[in-house]
N, C-alpha and C positions, 0 to 999 in steps of 0.2 A: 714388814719394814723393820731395820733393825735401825734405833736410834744411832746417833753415831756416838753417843755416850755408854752406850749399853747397848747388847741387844735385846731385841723384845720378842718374849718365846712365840708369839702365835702366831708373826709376820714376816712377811716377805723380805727379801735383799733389797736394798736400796738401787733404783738402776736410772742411766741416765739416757738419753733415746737414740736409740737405735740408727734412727735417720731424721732429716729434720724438715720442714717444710711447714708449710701450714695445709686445713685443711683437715676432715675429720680422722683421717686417717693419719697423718702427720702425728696431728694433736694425742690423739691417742696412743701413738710410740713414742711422746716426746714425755708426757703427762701419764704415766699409771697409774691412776688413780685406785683405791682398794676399793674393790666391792662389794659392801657390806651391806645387809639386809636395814630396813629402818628401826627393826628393834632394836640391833647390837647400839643405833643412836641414840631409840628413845636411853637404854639403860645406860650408856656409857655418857652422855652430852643432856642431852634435854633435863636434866632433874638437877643439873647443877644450878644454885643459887646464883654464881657469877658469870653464868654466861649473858652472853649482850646479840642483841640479833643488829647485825650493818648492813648497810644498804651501800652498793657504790653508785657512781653517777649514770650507772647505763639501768638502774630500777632492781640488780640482781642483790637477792638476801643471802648474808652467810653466817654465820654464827662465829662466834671469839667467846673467849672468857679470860676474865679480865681475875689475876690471880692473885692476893693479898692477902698473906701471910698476916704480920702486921699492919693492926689499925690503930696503931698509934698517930698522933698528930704529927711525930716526927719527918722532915719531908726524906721521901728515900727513891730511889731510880727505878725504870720503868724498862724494863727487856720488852723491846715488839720482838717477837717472836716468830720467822718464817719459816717452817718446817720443810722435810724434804719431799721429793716431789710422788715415793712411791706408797709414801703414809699419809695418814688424817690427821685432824686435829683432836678428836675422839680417842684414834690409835696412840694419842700419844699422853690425852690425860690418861686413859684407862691403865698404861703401863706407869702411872706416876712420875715420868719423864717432868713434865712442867710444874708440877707441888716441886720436887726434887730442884728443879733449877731455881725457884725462889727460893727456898728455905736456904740452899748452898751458898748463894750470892748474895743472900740479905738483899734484896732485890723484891717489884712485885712483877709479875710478867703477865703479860699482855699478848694474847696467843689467839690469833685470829685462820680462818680457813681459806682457802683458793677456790674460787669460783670454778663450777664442774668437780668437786670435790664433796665429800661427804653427803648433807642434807642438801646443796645447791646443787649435785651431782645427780639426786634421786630426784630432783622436781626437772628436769631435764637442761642443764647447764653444761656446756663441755670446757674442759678445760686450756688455756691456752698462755701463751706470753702475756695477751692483752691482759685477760682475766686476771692474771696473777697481778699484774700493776696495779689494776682498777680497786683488787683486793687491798692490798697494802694501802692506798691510799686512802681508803674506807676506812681503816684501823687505823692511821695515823690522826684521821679527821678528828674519830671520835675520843681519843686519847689526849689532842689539843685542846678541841672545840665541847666536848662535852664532858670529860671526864676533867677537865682543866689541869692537866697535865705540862707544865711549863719546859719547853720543847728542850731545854738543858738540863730536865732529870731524866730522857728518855734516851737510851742506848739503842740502835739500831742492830736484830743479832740475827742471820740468818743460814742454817744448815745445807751442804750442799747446792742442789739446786734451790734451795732458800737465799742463798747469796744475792741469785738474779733479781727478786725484787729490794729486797736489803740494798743492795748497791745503787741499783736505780732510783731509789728515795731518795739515799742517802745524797746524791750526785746531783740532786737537781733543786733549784732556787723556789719553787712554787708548788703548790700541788692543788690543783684544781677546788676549788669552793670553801678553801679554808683559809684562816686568818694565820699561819705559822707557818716560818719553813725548815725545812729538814736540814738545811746545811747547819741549822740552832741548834740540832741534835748535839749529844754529850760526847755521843764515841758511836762507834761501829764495831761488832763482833762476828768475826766470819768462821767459821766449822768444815773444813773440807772444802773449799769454795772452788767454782768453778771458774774458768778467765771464759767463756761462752761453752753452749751446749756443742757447737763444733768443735772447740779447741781441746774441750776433755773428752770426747770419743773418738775422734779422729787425726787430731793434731791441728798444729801451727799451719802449714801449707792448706792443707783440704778446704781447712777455715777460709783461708783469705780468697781461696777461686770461689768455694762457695757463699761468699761473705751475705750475698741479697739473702739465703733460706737459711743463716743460723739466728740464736736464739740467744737472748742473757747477755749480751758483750760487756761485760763486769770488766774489761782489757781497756775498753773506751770510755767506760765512766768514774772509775777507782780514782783517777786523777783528780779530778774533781770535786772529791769531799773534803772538808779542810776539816774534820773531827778528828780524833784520834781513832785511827783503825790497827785492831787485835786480831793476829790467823793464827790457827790453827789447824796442824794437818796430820795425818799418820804418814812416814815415810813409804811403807809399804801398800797406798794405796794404790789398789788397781780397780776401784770405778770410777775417781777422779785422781790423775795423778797428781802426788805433792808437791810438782813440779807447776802448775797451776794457782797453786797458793804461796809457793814461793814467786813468780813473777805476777802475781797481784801486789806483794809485799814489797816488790820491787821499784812499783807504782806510785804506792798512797805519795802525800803530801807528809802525813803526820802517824810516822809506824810506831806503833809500840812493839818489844820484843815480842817478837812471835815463836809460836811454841811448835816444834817438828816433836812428833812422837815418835819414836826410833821402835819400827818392826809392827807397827798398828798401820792397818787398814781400815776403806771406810765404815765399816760394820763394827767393827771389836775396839774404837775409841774407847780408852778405859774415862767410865765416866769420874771419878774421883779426881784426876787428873784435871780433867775438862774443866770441871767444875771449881776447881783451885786456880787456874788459871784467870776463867771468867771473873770468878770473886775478886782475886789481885789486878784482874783490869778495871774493873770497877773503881775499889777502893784507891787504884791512880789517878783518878779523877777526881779524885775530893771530895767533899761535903756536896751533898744536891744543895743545889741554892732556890 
């Protein structure tokens, strides 16, 4: 997986599926999950101090770590963090991707995994649409409800196919057994986003006949956040075209200038860049209150 602020030497391309459907076979073209033995987790995940074990509503455990720079009493904003769909949460501390996004944004982030992924992958979990919501809502719970995390210092920030859950929070008024809702969110930050898993592999038509078996329709939900939403895209992608996050941008209710990268694709996002941008979306938001 190459981050899409960097890439990251030991992984794979970032890919988005093939075909779409459900089903184990779907789910598995749709979802790459990496297949990493349980040591590279015990050494990469399990020893960290800030990881947090979540549970979503359907009994499945996944792992997040919850990442804090500063512990000052200062109050400061919260990146949920949805990563993309052909790396881990693991792949992504171990390349210092997530240390790197908070220290950059002055920010703490809050970096949770997708069910059928990593250590929920290995105890036999597969991954899917559903999974990935059940996830996010797990990490938003515990960010509200236990981490007490007041739902307008929290940035909703999702990478590629991390957009899908990201937009879906972000979009909707409730989330099952907890007391806050996400429309309270601060802002939204989207990284290469997809408008659904149909419309970035196949196009606009294929989408709409196939409309019943695609995946993510971030097309049908973007309208409905009333946060302030940030995109960001490389012009020259060709796994999700920038044409995608230009007609998301096209959508929101409340855009912030969004940033085209001129000759970057999804893989070679210069992360400095990324990272300067994220920071000044932030820092348009004001003081956490």
């Amino acid at each position: 997986q190459a981050f899409s602020a960097a890439p990251s030497p030991a992984c794979g391309r970032e890919r988005l599926p093939a075909e779409r459907g459900w089903g184990p076979m779907g789910n598995a073209l749709a979802f790459p999950a990496p297949q990493n033995p349980r040591s590279y987790y015990e050494r990469t995940l399990l020893h960290r101090r800030d990881r947090v074990e979540l549970q979503t509503t359907e009994g499945e455990k996944i792992p997040a770590c919850h990442v804090r720079p500063d512990r000052s009493s200062q109050p400061r904003y919260t990146l949920l963090y949805s990563h993309g769909n052909a790396e881990d949460l693991a792949e992504a501390l171990e390349y210092g991707y997530i240390d790197a996004l908070a220290k950059a944004t002055g920010t703490d982030v809050f970096a949770y995994e997708y069910v059928g992924y990593s250590l929920s992958g290995l105890e036999g979990a597969q991954p899917s649409e559903a999974g990935c919501i059940r996830s996010i809502d797990a990490a938003w719970r515990y960010c509200v409800d236990e981490a007490k995390i007041p739902p307008q210092r929290i940035i909703i920030f999702g990478r590629s196919i991390g957009s899908g859950p990201t937009v879906d929070l972000a979009s909707r008024e409730k989330v099952e057994n907890c007391s806050a809702s996400p429309r309270d969110a601060a802002g939204v930050l989207l990284q290469s986003p997809i408008e659904s898993g149909g419309r970035a592999v196949f196009g606009y038509y294929v989408s709409v006949i196939a409309y019943p078996l695609d995946i993510f329709c971030n097309y049908m939900k973007i309208d409905k956040i009333t946060a302030p939403v940030a995109i960001m895209h490389g012009t020259a992608d060709r796994v999700v075209s920038v044409q995608n996050g230009k007609n998301l941008h096209g959508m929101v209710q409340n855009p912030y200038s969004p940033l085209w990268i001129e000759g970057h694709g999804h893989n070679d996002m210069p992360q400095e860049r990324c990272f300067k941008y994220a920071r000044a979306f932030v820092e348009s938001l004001g003081r956490p209150r």
